[in-house]
C-alpha positions as a Markdown table, in Angstrom:
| # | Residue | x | y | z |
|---|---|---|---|---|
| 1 | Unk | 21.8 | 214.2 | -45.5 |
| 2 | Unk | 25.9 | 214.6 | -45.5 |
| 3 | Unk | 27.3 | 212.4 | -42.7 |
| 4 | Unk | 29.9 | 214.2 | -40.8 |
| 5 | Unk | 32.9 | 211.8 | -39.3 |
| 6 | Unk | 35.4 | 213.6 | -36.4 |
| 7 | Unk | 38.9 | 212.1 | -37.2 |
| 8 | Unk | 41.1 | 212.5 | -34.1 |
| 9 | Unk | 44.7 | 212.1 | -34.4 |
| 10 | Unk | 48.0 | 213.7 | -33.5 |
| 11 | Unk | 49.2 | 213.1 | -36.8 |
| 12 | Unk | 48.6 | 215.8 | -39.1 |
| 13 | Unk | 49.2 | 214.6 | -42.6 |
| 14 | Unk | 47.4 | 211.2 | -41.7 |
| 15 | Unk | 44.5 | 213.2 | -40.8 |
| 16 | Unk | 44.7 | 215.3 | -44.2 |
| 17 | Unk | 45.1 | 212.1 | -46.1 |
| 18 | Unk | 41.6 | 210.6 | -44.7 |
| 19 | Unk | 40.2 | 213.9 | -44.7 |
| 20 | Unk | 41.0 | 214.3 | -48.7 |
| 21 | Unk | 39.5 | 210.6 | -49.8 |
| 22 | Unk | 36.4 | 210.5 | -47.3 |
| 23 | Unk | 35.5 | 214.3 | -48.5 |
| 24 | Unk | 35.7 | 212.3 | -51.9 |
| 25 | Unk | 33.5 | 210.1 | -50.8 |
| 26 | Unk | 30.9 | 212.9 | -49.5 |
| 27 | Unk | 31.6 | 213.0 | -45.7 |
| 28 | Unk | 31.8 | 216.7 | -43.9 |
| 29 | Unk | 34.9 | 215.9 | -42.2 |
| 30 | Unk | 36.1 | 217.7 | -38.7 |
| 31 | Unk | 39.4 | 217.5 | -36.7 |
| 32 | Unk | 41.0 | 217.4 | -33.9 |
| 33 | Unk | 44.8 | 216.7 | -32.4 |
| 34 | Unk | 44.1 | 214.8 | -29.0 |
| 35 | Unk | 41.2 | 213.6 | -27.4 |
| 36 | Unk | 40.8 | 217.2 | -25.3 |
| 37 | Unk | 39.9 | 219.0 | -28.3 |
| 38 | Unk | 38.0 | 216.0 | -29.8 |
| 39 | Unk | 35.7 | 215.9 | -27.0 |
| 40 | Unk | 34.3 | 219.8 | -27.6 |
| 41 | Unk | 34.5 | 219.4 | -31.3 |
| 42 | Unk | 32.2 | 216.1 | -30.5 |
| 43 | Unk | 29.9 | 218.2 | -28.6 |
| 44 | Unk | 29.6 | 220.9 | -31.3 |
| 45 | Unk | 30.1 | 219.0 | -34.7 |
| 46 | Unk | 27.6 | 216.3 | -33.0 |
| 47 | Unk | 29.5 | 213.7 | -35.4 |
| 48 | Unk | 27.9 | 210.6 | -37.0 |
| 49 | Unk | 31.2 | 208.2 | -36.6 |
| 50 | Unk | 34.6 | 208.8 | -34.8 |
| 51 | Unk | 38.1 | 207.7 | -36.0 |
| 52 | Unk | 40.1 | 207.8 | -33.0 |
| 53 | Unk | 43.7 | 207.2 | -32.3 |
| 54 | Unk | 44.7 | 205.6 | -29.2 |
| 55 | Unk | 48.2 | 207.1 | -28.3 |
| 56 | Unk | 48.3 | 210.9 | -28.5 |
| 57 | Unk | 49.3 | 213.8 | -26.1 |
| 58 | Unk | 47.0 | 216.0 | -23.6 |
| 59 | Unk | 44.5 | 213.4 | -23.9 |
| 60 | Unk | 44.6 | 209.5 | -25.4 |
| 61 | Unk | 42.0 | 207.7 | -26.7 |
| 62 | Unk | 41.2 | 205.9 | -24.2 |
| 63 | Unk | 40.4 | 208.7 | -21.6 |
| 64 | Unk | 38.3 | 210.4 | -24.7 |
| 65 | Unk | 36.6 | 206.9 | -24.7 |
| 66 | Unk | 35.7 | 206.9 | -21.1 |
| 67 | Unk | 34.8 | 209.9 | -21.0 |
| 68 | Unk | 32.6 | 210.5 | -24.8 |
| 69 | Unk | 30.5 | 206.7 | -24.5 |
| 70 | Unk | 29.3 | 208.4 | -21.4 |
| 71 | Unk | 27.8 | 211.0 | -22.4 |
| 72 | Unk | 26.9 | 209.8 | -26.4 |
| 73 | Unk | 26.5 | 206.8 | -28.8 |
| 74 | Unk | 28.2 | 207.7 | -32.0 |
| 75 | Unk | 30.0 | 205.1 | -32.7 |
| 76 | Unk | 33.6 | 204.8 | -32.2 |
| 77 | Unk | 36.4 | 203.2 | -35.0 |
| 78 | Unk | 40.0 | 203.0 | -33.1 |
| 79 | Unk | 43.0 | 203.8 | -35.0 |
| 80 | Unk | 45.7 | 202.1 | -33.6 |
| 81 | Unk | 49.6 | 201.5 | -34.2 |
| 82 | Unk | 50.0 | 198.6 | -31.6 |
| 83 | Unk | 49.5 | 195.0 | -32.8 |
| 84 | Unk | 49.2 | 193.6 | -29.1 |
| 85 | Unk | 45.6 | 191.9 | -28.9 |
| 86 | Unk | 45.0 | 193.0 | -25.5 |
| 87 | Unk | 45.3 | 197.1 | -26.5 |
| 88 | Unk | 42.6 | 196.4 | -29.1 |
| 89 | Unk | 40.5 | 194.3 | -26.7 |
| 90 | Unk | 40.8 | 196.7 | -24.1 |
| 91 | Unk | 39.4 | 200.0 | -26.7 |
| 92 | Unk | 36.3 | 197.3 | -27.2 |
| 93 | Unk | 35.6 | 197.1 | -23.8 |
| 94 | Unk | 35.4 | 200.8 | -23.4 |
| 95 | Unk | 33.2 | 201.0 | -26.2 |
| 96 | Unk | 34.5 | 201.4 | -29.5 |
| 97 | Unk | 33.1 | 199.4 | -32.3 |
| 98 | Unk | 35.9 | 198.9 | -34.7 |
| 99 | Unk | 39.9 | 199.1 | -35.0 |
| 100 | Unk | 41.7 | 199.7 | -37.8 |
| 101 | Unk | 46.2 | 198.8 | -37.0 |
| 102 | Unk | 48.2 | 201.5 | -38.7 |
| 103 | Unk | 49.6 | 201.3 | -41.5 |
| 104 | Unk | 46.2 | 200.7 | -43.3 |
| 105 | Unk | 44.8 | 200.8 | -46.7 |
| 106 | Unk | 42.7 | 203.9 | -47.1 |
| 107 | Unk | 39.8 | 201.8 | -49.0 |
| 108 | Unk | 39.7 | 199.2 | -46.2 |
| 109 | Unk | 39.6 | 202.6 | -43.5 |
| 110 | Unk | 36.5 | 203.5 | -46.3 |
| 111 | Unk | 34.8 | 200.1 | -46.2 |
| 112 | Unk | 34.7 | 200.0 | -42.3 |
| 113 | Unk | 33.5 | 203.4 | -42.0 |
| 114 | Unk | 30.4 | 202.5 | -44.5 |
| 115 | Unk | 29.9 | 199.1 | -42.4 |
| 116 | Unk | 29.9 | 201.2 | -38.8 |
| 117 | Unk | 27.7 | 204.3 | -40.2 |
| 118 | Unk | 25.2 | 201.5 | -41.9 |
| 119 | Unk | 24.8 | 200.1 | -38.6 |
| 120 | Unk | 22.2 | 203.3 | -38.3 |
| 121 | Unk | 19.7 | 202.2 | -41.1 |
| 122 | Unk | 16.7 | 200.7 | -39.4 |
| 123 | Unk | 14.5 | 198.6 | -41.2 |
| 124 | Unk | 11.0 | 200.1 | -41.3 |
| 125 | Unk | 9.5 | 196.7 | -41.7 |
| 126 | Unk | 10.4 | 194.7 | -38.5 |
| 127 | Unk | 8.5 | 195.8 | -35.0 |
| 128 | Unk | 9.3 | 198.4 | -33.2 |
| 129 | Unk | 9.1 | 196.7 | -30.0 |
| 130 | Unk | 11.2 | 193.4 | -29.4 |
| 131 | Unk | 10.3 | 191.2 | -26.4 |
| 132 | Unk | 11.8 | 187.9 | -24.8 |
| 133 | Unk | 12.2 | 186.7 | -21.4 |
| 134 | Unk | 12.4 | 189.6 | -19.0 |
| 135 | Unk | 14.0 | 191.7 | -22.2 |
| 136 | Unk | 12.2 | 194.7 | -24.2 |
| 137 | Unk | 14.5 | 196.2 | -27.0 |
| 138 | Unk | 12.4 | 199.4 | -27.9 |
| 139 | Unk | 13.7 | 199.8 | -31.7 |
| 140 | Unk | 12.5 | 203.4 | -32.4 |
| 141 | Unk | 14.2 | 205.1 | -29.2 |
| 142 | Unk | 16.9 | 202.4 | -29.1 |
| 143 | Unk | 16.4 | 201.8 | -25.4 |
| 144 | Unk | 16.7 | 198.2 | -23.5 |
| 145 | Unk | 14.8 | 197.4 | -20.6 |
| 146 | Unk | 16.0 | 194.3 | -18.7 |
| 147 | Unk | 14.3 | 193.1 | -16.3 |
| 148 | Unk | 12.3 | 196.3 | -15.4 |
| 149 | Unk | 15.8 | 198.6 | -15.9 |
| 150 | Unk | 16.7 | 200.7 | -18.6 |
| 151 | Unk | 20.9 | 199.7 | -19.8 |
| 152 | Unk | 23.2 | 201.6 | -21.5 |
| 153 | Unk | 24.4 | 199.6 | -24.2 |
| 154 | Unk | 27.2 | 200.6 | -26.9 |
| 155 | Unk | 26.0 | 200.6 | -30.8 |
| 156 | Unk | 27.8 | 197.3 | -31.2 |
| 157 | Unk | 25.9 | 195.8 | -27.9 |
| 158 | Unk | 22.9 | 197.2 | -29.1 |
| 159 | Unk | 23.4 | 195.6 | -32.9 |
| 160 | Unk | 23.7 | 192.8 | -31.6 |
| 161 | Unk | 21.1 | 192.0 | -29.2 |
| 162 | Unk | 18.5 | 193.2 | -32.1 |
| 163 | Unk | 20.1 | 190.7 | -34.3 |
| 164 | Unk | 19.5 | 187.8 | -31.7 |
| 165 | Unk | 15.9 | 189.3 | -30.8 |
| 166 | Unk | 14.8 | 188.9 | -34.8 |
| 167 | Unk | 16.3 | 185.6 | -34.6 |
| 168 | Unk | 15.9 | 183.7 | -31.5 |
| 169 | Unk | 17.0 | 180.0 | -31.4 |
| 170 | Unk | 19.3 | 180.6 | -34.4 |
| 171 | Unk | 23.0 | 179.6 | -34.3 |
| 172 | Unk | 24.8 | 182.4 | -35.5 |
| 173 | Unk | 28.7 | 181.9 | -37.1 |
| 174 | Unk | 30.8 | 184.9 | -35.9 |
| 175 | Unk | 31.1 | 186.2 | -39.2 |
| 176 | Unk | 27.2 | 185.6 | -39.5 |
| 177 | Unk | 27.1 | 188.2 | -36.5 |
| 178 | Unk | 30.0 | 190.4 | -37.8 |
| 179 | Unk | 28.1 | 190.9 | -40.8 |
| 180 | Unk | 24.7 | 191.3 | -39.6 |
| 181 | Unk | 26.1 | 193.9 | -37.8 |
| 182 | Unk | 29.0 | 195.3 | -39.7 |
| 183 | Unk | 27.5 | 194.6 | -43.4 |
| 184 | Unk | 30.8 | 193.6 | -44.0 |
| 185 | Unk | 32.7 | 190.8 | -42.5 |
| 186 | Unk | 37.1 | 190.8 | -42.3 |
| 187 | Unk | 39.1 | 187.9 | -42.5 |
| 188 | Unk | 40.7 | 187.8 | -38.7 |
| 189 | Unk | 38.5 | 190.5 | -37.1 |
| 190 | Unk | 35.5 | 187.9 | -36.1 |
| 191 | Unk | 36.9 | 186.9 | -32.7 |
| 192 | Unk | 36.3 | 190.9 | -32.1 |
| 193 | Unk | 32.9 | 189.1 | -31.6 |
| 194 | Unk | 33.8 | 187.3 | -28.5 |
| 195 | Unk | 35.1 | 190.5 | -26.8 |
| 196 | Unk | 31.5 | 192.8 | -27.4 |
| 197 | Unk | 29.6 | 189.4 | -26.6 |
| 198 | Unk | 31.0 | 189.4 | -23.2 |
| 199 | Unk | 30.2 | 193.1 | -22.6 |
| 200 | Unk | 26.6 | 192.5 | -23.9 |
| 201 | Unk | 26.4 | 189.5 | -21.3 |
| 202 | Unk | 27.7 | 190.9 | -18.6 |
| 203 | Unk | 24.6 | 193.9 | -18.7 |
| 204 | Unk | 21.9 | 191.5 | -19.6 |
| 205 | Unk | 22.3 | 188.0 | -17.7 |
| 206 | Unk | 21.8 | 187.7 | -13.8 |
| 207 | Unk | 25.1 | 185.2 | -14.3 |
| 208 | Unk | 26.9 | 186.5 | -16.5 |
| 209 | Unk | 29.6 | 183.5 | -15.9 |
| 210 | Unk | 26.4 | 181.0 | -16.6 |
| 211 | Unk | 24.8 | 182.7 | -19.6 |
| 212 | Unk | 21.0 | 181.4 | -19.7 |
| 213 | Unk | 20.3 | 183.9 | -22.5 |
| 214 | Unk | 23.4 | 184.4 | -25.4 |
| 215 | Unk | 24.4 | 180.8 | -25.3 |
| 216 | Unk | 27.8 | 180.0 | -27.0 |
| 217 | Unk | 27.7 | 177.2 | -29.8 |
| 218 | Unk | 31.0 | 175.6 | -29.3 |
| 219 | Unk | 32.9 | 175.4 | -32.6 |
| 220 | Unk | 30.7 | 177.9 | -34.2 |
| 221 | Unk | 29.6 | 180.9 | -32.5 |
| 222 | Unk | 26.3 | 181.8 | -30.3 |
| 223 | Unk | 22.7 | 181.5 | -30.0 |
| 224 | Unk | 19.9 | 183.4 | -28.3 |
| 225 | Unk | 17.7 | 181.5 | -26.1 |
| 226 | Unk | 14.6 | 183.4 | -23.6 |
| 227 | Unk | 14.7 | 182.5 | -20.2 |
| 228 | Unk | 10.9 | 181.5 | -19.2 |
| 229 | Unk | 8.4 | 183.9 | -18.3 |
């Protein structure tokens, strides 16, 4: 089945250029100028992935973020011109997956669009329900239950709790986690770790100040230990 990606950007020619090499690489491609027009394309097109740009007119991409992870769970790849950590951190936090700084290479915009869409294959060989502590990760309707409550978690968020729940007690690396996720891990992006970590924490843990179950691994990365029953 063809995979259709929504790139939104004020730019036309960058659009046409990432339109012309990911139609190469068999994507349906759809468009839109600002995030106004993305969100009723979104809602139409029902896209698989979203490239978004951050500054544009009418409507940014971060209003379109507040406003699309509401209401769906495609994930979200942020194109962005600004170097400044904290822009970056802040698209994360709204719920995007991925960032990309303009300029970029065109294969490296192809290799993180394969890693965020591969994020959807689900093995048919693990259990469908995942269970610890006062968790329940329900793999074939993607739904989390903590303790007796259904959360809303980002594809990210919810990449990564699955990947601790197979592998409880295991120190992971951040790359370890960036490519259990990603399938593909990049030289400077694995702190982008930290920032979904503390998302994920803050909708699972009583505390999340005082973590009791994503535990951090000082020097390394983090580990998932159940609370008692």
């Amino acid at each position: 089945m063809v995979q259709t990606i929504l790139i939104v950007d004020d730019e036309e020619n960058l659009r046409e250029m990432a339109r012309l090499y990911l139609e190469r690489e068999g994507y349906r491609v759809v468009e839109a100028g600002n995030g106004r027009d993305a969100l009723y394309v979104a809602r139409y097109e029902k896209p698989d992935l979203v490239l978004l740009d951050l500054m544009m007119p009418e409507m940014g991409g971060y209003d379109f973020m507040r406003l699309f992870t509401k209401e769906s769970d495609t994930p979200v790849i942020m194109l962005t011109a600004k170097m400044e950590e904290s822009e970056k951190v802040a698209g994360l936090e709204l719920g995007a997956d991925d960032y990309v700084t303009k300029p970029f290479g065109i294969q490296e915009l192809i290799a993180r669009v394969r890693a965020v869409l591969r994020r959807a294959r689900t093995p048919t060989s693990l259990p469908e329900i995942l269970r610890s502590g006062d968790i329940t990760l329900d793999r074939t309707g993607r739904t989390v239950r903590v303790r007796g409550r259904t959360v809303d978690l980002t594809p990210f968020e919810y990449e990564l709790l699955e990947t601790f729940l197979l592998s409880p007690g295991r120190a992971f690396s951040r790359i370890d986690l960036l490519e259990s996720v990603s399938g593909d891990a990049y030289e400077g992006y694995e702190r982008t770790i930290d920032v979904h970590i503390r998302n994920l924490r803050t909708k699972i843990e009583q505390e999340p100040s005082k973590p009791s179950y994503i535990q951090t691994v000082y020097g390394m990365g983090y580990r998932f230990s159940a609370e008692e029953e």
